[in-house]
C-alpha angles and dihedrals in degrees: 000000000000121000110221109219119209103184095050085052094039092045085050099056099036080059083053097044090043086050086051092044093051093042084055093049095051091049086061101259119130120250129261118273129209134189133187128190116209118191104194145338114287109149109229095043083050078052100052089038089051096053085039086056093043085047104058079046087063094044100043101254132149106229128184123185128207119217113207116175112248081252092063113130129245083243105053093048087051096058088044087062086040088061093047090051085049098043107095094198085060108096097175139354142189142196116228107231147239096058126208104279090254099069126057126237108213091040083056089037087046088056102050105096105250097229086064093046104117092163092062100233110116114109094244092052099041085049091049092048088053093058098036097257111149096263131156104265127222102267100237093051090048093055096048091053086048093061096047088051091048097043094045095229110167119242124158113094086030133137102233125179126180133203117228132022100223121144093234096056118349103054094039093045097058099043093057088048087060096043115114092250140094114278084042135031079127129152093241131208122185109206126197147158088287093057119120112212101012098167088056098060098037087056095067097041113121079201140027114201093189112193112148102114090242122130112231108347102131103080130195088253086061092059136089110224105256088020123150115241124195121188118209097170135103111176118173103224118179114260112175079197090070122076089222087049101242141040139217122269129189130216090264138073102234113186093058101031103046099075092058096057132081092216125359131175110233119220108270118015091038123083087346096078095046101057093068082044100067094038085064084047084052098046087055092054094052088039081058103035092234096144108028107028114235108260 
């Protein structure tokens, strides 16, 4: 069994991005800059906000991030992304999400200009991805592909399911994992709640892409002897042993699923890393051009 490890691969790339950024610099070009809007203060979103900020530090980026109270309007979120579509220094933003319950996500994801999307959320960038167009990814997705590409698992020809059908991770995945490319070129099943027989399928899978949000769930009877397993979740669960009085669990019962497989991701230090990871490779793209061309 080989362990992946995310935050060897993700400190590895943010070093080559950093050595890009400063060869760009030095040819005069400005450096990348990425915002980030936060609404609110819910923990784990100041936790993610806070690695993304350190992040843009280790690549060279200039990063600004945009503080907005919990009771902001629809209204008033939507004409701070207005600015940052607007503002010409801004290569790439995001908005942290979730968002408070009073403003809607895709209406604020539908506003962001696409060309600054470096989430990958946006409906022309998640079209472009599903056709093979160069597109920003999702950020998640994009990792997950990464550490199959770094790692040189095989995967054309393979069986792949994956776990969840959300638009952040499940549905892009998958698509990515179908696409004529390498990683990819894979026979591809999406799995859900309203899946008959989901032990069966997941028992001839070559690779389980596992992103349901649910601790544990994937048990050593669900798994293929020398199987892939990726772990997409994060789940807090309490733990009294922590000082922070929980700790994070993945999708997949690790102790007693990780000798049977051929490469698995632990929870933490696997995809995690990784996401924040391909945002930076996003930003640069957007810093260079190199997708949607500068007007």
């Amino acid at each position: 069994m080989t362990l992946i490890d995310g935050k060897k691969v993700a400190d590895e790339i943010k070093q080559e991005i950093a050595a890009t950024v400063e060869k760009m610099v030095a040819e005069g070009k400005k450096r990348p800059h990425l915002a980030a809007i936060l609404v609110g203060h819910d923990g784990g979103s100041e936790t993610y906000v806070a690695h993304k900020v350190r992040a843009c530090e280790q690549c060279g980026f200039i990063s600004t991030l945009i503080r907005m109270e919990d009771d902001a309007t629809e209204a008033q979120l939507l004409e701070a992304v207005e600015r940052l579509n607007n503002d010409p220094d801004v290569d790439g933003f995001i908005v942290q999400l979730p968002l408070p319950k009073h403003i809607s996500e895709q209406k604020v994801i539908e506003a962001i200009d696409y060309r600054k999307d470096v989430d990958g959320f946006h409906p022309i960038n998640v079209g472009r991805m599903s056709i093979g167009l160069p597109c920003y990814l999702s950020a998640t997705p994009a990792g997950i592909i990464e550490l199959l590409a770094r790692y040189e698992i095989p995967t054309k020809g393979k069986h792949c399911v994956v776990l969840g059908r959300s638009n952040i991770v499940g549905k892009p995945v998958a698509s990515l994992m179908m696409q004529k490319h390498i990683p990819g070129d894979a026979t591809v099943t999406v799995c859900h709640s309203a899946t008959v027989n989901l032990k069966e399928i997941c028992r001839e899978a070559d690779i389980i892409i596992a992103a349901l949000g649910q601790p544990g769930f994937v048990t050593a009877d669900m798994v293929k002897p020398g199987a892939v397993i990726v772990d997409v979740g994060t789940t807090r669960v309490p733990d009294a042993t922590r000082k922070s009085g929980f700790r994070l669990r993945g999708d997949v019962d690790f102790d007693n699923v990780a000798p049977l497989c051929s490469y698995i991701t632990p929870v933490p230090g696997g995809v995690g890393p990784m996401t924040i990871c391909s945002l930076m490779k996003n930003t640069l793209l957007a810093g260079q051009g190199a997708i949607y061309p500068r007007n």
